[in-house]
LUMTOR-496933 format. One record per residue (C-alpha): x, y, z. Coordinates in steps of 0.02 Angstrom, whole numbers, always signed. Example, Ala and Ser with C-alpha at 12.3 -4.5 7.8 and 13.67 -1.06 7.14 Angstrom:
residues 2
       xx       yy       zz
     +615     -225     +390
     +684      -53     +357
//
This chain:
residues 581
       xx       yy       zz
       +0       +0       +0
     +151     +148      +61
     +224      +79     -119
      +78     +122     -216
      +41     +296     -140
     +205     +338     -161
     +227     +282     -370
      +52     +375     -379
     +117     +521     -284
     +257     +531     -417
     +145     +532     -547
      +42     +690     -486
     +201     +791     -455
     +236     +777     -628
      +71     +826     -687
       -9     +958     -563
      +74    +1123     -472
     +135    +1140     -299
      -28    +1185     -220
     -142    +1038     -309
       +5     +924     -248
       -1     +949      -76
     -191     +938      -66
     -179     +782     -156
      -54     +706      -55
     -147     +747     +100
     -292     +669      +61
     -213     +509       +2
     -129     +502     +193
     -296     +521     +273
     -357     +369     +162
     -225     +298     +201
     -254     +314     +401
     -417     +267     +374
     -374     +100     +298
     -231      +59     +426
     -371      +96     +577
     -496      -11     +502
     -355     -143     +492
     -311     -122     +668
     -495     -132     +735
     -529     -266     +641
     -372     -362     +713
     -415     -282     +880
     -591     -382     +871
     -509     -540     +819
     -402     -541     +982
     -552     -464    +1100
     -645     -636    +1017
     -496     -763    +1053
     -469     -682    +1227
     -659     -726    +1273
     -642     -892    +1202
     -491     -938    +1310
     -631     -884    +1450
     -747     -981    +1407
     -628    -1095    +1381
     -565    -1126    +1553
     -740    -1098    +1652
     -800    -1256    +1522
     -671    -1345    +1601
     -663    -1290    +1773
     -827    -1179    +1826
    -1009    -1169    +1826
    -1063    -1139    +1623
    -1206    -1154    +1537
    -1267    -1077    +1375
    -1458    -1029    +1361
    -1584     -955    +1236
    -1674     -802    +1225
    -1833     -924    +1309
    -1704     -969    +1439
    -1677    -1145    +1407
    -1527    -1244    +1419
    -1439    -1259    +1248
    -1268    -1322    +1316
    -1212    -1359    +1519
    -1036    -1417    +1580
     -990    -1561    +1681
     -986    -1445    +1845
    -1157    -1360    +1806
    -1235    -1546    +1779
    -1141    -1611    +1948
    -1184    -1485    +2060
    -1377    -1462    +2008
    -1358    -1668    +2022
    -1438    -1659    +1817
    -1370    -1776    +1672
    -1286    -1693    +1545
    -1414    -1758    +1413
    -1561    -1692    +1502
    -1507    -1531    +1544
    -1554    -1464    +1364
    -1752    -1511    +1398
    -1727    -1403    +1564
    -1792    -1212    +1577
    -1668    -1114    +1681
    -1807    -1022    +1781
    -1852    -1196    +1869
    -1683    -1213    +1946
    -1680    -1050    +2034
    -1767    -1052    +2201
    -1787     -865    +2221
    -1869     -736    +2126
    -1778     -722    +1944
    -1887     -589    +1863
    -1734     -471    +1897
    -1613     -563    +1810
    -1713     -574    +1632
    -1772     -407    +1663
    -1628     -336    +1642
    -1551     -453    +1517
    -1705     -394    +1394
    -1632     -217    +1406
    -1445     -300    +1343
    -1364     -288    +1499
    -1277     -419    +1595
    -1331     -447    +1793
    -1213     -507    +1932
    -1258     -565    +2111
    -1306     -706    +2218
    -1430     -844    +2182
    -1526    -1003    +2264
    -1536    -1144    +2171
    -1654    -1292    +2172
    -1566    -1456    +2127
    -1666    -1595    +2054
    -1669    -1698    +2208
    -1718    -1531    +2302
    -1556    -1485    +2396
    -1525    -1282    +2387
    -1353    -1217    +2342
    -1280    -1058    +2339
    -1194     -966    +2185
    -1132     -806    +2149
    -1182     -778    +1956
    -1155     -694    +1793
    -1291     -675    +1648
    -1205     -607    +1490
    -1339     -566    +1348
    -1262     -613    +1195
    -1311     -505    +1042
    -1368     -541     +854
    -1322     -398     +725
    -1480     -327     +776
    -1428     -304     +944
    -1572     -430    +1006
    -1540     -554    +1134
    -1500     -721    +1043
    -1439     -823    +1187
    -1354     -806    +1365
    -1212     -846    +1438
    -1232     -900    +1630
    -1041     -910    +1718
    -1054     -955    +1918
     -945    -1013    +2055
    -1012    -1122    +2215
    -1021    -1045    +2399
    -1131    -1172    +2475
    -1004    -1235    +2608
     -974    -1078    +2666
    -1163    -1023    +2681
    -1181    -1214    +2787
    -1047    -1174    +2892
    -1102    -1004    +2952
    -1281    -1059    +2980
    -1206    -1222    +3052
    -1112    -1098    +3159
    -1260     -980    +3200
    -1364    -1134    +3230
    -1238    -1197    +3376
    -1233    -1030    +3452
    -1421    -1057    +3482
    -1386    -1246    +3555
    -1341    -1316    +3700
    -1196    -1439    +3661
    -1254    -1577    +3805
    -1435    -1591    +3793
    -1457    -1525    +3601
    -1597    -1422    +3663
    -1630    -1222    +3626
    -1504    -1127    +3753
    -1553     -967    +3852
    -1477     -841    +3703
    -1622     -933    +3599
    -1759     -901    +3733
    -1716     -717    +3720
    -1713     -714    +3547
    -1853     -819    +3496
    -1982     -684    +3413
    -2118     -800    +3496
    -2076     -770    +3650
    -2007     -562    +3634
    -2151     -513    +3530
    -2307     -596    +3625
    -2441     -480    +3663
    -2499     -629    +3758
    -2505     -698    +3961
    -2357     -808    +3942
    -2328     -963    +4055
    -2158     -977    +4104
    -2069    -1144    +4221
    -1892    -1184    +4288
    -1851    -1350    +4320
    -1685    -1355    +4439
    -1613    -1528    +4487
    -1595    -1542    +4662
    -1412    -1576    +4756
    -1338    -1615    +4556
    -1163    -1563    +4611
    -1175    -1740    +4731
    -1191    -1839    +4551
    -1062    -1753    +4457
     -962    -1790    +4619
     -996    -1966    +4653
    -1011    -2013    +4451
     -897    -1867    +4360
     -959    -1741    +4248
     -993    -1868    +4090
    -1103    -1961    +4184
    -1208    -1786    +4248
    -1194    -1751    +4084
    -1289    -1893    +4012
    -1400    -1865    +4162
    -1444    -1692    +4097
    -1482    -1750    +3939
    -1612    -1885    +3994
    -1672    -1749    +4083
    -1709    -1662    +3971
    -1785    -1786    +3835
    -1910    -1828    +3992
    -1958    -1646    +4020
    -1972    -1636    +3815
    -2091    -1783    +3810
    -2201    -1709    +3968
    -2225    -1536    +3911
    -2354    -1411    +3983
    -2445    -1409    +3790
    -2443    -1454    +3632
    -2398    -1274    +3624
    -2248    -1258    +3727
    -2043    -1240    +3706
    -1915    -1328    +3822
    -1753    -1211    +3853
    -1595    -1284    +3925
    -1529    -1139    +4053
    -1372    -1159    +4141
    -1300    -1276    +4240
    -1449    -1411    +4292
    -1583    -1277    +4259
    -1731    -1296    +4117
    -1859    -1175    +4078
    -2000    -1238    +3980
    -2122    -1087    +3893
    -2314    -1114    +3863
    -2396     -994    +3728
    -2585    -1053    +3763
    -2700     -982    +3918
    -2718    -1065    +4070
    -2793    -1065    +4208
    -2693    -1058    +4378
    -2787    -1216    +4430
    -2723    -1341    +4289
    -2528    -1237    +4295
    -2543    -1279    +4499
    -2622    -1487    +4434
    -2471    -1488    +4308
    -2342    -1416    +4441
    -2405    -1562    +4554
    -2408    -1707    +4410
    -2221    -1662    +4354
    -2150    -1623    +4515
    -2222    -1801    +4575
    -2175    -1888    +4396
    -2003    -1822    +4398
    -1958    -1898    +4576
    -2045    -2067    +4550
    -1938    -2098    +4366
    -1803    -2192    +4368
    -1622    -2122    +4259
    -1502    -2264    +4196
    -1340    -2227    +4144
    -1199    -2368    +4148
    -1309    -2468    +4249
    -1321    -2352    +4390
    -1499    -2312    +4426
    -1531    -2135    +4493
    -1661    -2025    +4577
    -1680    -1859    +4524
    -1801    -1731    +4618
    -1822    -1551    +4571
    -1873    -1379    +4633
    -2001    -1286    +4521
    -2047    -1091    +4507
    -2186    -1025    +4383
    -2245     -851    +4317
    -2392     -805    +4219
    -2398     -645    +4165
    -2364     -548    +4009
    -2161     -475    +4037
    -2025     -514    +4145
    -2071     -707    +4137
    -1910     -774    +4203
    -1884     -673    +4295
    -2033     -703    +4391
    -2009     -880    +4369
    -1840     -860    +4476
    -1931     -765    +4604
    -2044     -914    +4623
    -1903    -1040    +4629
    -1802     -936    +4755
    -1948     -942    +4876
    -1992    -1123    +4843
    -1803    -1163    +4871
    -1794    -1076    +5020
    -1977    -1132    +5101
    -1909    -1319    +5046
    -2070    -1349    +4932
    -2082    -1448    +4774
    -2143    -1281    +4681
    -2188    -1133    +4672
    -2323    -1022    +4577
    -2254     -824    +4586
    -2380     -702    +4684
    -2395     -525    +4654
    -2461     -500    +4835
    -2284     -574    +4865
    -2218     -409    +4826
    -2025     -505    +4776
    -1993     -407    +4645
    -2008     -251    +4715
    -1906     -321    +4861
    -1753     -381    +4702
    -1779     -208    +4626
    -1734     -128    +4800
    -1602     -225    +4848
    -1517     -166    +4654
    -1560      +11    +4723
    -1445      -29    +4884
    -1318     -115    +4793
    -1288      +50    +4695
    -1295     +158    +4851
    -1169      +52    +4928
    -1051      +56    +4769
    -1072     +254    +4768
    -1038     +268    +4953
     -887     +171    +4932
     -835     +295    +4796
     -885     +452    +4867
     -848     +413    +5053
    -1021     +417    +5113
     -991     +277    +5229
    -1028     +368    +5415
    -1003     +297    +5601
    -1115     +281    +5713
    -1078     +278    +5896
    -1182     +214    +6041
    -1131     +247    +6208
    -1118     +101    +6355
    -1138     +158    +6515
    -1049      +98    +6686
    -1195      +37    +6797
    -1092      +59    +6950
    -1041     +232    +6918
    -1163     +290    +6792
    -1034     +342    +6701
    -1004     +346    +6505
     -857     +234    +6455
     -853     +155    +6310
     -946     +167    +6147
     -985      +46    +5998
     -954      +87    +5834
    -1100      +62    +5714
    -1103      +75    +5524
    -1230     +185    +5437
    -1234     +235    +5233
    -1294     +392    +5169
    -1367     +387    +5002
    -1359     +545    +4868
    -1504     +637    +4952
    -1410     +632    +5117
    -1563     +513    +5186
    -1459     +375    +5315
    -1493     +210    +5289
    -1465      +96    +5437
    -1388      -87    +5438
    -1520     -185    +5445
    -1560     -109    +5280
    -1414     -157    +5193
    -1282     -255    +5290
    -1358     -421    +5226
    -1354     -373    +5030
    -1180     -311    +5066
    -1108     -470    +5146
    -1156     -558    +4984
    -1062     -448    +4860
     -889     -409    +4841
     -919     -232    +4912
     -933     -297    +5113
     -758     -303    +5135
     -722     -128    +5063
     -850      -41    +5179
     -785     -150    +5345
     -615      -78    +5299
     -685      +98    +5282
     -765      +74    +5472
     -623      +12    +5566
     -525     +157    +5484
     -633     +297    +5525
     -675     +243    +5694
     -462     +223    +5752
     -458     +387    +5702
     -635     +466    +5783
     -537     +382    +5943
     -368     +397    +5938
     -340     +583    +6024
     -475     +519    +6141
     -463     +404    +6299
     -619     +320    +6275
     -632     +131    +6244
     -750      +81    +6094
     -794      -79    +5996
     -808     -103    +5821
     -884     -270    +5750
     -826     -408    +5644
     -886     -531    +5562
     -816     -705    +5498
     -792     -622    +5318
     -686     -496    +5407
     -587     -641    +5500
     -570     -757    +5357
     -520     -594    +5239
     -324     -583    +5242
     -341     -416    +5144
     -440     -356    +5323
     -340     -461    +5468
     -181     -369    +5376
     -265     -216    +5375
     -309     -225    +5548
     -139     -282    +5614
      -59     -156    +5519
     -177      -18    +5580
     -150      -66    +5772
      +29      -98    +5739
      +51      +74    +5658
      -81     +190    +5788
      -36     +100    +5935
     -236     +101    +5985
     -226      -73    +6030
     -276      -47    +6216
     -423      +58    +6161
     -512      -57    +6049
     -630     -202    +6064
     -668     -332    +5924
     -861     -390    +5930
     -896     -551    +5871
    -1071     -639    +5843
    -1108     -758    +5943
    -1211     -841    +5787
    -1094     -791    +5674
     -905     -891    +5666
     -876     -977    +5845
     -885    -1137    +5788
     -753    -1100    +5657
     -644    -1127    +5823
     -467    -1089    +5722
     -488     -946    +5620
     -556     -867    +5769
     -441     -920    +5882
     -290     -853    +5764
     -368     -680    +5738
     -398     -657    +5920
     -220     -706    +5956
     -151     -581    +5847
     -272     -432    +5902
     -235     -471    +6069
      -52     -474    +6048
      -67     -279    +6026
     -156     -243    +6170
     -356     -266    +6102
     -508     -359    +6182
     -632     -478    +6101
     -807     -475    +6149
     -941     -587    +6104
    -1098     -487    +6056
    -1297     -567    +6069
    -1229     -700    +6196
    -1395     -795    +6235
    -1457     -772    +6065
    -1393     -953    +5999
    -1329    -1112    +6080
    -1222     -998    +6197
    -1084    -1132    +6192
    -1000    -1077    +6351
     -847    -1194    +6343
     -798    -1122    +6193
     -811     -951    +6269
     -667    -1015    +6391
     -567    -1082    +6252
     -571     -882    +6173
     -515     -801    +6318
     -661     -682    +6285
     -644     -520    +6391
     -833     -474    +6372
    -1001     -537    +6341
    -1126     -435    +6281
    -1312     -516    +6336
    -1429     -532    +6188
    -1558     -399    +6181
    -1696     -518    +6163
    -1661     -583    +6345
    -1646     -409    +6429
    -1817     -333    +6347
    -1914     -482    +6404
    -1831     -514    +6583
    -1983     -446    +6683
    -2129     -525    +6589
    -2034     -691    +6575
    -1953     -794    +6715
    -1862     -905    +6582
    -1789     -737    +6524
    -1725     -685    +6690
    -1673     -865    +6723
    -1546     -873    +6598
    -1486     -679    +6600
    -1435     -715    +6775
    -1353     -901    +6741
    -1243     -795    +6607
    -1198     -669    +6722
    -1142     -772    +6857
    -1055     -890    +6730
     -952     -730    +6671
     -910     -664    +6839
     -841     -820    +6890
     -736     -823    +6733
     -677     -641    +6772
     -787     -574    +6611
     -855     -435    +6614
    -1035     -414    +6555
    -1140     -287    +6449
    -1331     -303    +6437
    -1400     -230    +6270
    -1558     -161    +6230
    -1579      -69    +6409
    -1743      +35    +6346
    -1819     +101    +6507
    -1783     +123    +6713
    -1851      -16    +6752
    -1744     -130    +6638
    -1595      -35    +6712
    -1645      -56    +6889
    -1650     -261    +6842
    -1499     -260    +6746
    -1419     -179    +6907
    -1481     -307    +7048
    -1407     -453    +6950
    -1230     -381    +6952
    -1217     -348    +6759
    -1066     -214    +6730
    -1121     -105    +6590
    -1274      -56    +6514
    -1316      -12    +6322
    -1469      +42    +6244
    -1577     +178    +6192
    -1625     +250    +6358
    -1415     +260    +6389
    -1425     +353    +6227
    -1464     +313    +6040
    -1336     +298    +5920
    -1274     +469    +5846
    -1140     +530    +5719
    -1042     +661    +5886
    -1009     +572    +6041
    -1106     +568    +6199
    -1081     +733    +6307
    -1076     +776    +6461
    -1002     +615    +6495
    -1064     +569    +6653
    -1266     +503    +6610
    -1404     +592    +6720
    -1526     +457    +6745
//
């Protein structure tokens, strides 16, 4: 082609002038161009067409192919697409494509009729009705017309990985020992979240199942919680009811239908006498299982109301348990969360305050010693007193925290002054080495030893004879006194009193109040009182409320008197000192 533009070129030089030349010429190049482009798309197209050939090539051979017509039947399907839709290759071609795919494919076609190609994710429907997942491509190939003449449909297989992550989400909503819905199901299930309706809610707790993982090991309690439950799945409260493995050896079973309290109370009874008359086999060992059983019916807090109810039966030692609202429990658990966070916040703000009552020499009437009695204020500056919170606080980690604050607080209230006082302690505090150390270290450091007398309950830690024994050793070894406060109110185990080397007794309130309405009372406040003088104790009758008490507590030889008509507890110490009774 250059050869003959050039010859022709030649040609017109010698025939035209300059200007017709270079016009000539010009145009000749731009034919030229022309020619070489149309060359160069047309080779372009060639190698766009072998480059999609080597495509389809390799997914014929190695991916998920098929070739349909406009009507979206099969003209041609690899080996892969024919394995995994579980189709013979020879049968594919009578197969519509639309049949195959489980979910909506209106989509897809729609917008392969407007000549463009659609990508996502798909359901399929095998033959012998298994699903499978694939992420797609339709490809609309075009006549010269640009009208659909067949598609191409390319795809790769995710199904394993869908399984796994529902197998995965599934398990998270099991429990692995007794295969039965766990408690992140029960809070999940729509059924139970979304009811408008009275729901009936049980909790089945094994009794004493810590004795057969003991005696048997935790595969055999295992087995034994999954008979368990099979036997509480076949005895359900309905047709229309759910069995929920909590945790540990607790079940809750969920009933959707109304019912009365009289047939929840005559199913309560049934199970609860079912359960303990069965008979669990595991390795030939036959075993007895009983359980405790709380209910709820009512249209929120279910559970929870159900674990009100088994609290209370627990405690009262019955079978089960319906929850009351006259009960007024849950008003009772919501409180006792109020005083948890006032005691957290006192600990953190240092709203912990002492108390001090003041016990008065009978012989001299005379103010000389006081005990030291905790009291919290809350955020309103209202003070609540121990009995309304020293319970709650000696089950949470928080107790030893505000006994620490106490025993701080009152060493230094006393420590410029020459007054003896007691603080009290508790087994907790005793079997606490963060508190005994704290203690030791405070007496060891102050010097207050002399000053200060331990109380301990009488109820509370004498028979743990060598923890007590140690502490009272050590406290003594700086100077302090033990004294053993509501003496009377127990088994008043007076040998072990010897054994302590107790330097007081303080005589349970309960005696003192009732000493002139009840000979009994009087009986045994005077056998106490001559027990301790013989022993060299001294003695400290509590709960002195009036003259005449005081008068009585006087005649039987009792040292030191302590109650509210001494004078009530108070944040300043008793003045003047001397009592004017």
């Amino acid at each position: 082609m250059l050869v003959l533009l050039i010859s022709l070129s030649a040609t017109i030089y010698l025939n035209l002038n300059t200007v017709s030349f270079i016009l000539i010429i010009t145009l000749l190049a731009l034919i030229s161009l022309d020619i070489f482009k149309s060359k160069k798309e047309a080779l372009d197209k060639s190698n766009q067409n072998d480059s999609s050939q080597i495509y389809l090539d390799a997914f014929e051979t190695s991916g998920i192919y098929a070739k349909l017509d406009s009507n979206k039947n099969i003209l041609h399907a690899n080996r892969q697409f024919c394995q995994i839709l579980h189709v013979k290759k020879e049968e594919s071609q009578n197969i519509n494509f639309t049949t195959l795919i489980k979910s909506n494919s209106d989509e897809i076609f729609e917008t392969i009729k407007h000549n463009q190609s659609w990508e996502g994710t798909q359901v399929f429907t095998t033959l012998n009705h298994y699903d499978i997942y694939l992420n797609c491509s339709f490809i609309p190939i075009l006549d010269e017309n640009e009208v659909v003449k067949e598609i191409l449909f390319l795809a790769t297989d995710f199904t394993e990985l869908v399984m796994s992550k529902t197998s995965i989400k599934n398990n998270i909503y099991i429990d692995a020992t007794t295969k039965l819905p766990n408690r992140l199901k029960l809070f999940t299930d729509d059924k139970v979240i979304k009811s408008k309706n009275k729901l009936t809610c049980i909790i089945f707790n094994i009794d004493s199942f810590d004795s057969i993982n003991n005696l048997y090991g935790n595969k055999f309690g295992d087995n034994i919680l999954f008979q368990v439950g099979q036997w509480l799945n076949s005895n359900v409260l309905s047709q229309n009811s759910k069995l929920y493995k909590l945790e540990a050896d607790s079940y809750t079973m969920v009933g959707y239908e109304k019912m009365s309290e009289e047939k929840l109370a005559a199913y309560l009874k049934e199970i609860s006498r079912k359960i303990t008359s069965q008979k669990f086999l595991n390795n030939g060992a036959e075993i007895d299982i009983s359980m405790t059983i709380g209910a709820s019916q009512s249209f929120s807090n279910q559970l929870k109301l159900a674990q009100i109810a088994y609290s209370e039966a627990k405690k009262a030692k019955k079978s089960y348990l319906v929850y009351d609202k006259k009960s007024k429990k849950e008003e009772e658990y919501i409180n006792n969360i109020q005083i948890s966070k006032i005691l957290k916040n006192a600990v953190e703000n240092d709203l912990l305050v002492p108390y001090f009552q003041p016990i008065m020499n009978i012989q001299t009437n005379q103010i000389e010693k006081y005990e030291s009695l905790m009291r919290i204020k809350d955020a309103s500056g209202n003070i609540l007193a121990p009995c309304e919170f020293l319970d709650l606080a000696k089950h949470s980690k928080i107790y030893p925290k505000l006994s620490r604050i106490l025993i701080d607080k009152c060493i230094n209230t006393f420590l410029p002054l020459s007054h003896e006082f007691s603080v009290n302690v508790s087994f907790l505090d005793i079997t606490n080495p963060h508190t005994t150390k704290f203690i030791l270290d405070l007496l060891d450091k102050t010097g207050i030893g002399p000053w200060i007398i331990f109380e301990l309950l009488e109820s509370e830690g004498i028979d743990n004879y060598k923890e007590v024994k140690q502490f009272i050793q050590d406290i003594k070894s700086y100077g302090a006194k033990i004294a053993i406060d509501d003496f009377g109110s127990g088994y008043s185990n007076f040998e072990r009193i010897v054994e302590l080397q107790v330097d007081y007794i303080k005589i349970d309130g309960s005696l003192i109040k009732n000493m002139s309405q009840n000979d009994d009372m009087l009986i045994m406040t005077r056998t106490i009182t001559n027990f301790a003088k013989e022993l060299g104790i001294q003695t400290v009758a509590e709960y002195v409320h009036s003259k005449e008490v005081l008068e009585q507590v006087r005649s039987l030889g009792i040292d030191f008197a302590q109650g509210f008509y001494i004078g009530k507890p108070e944040e300043k110490l008793l003045s003047p000192i001397r009592v004017a009774l």
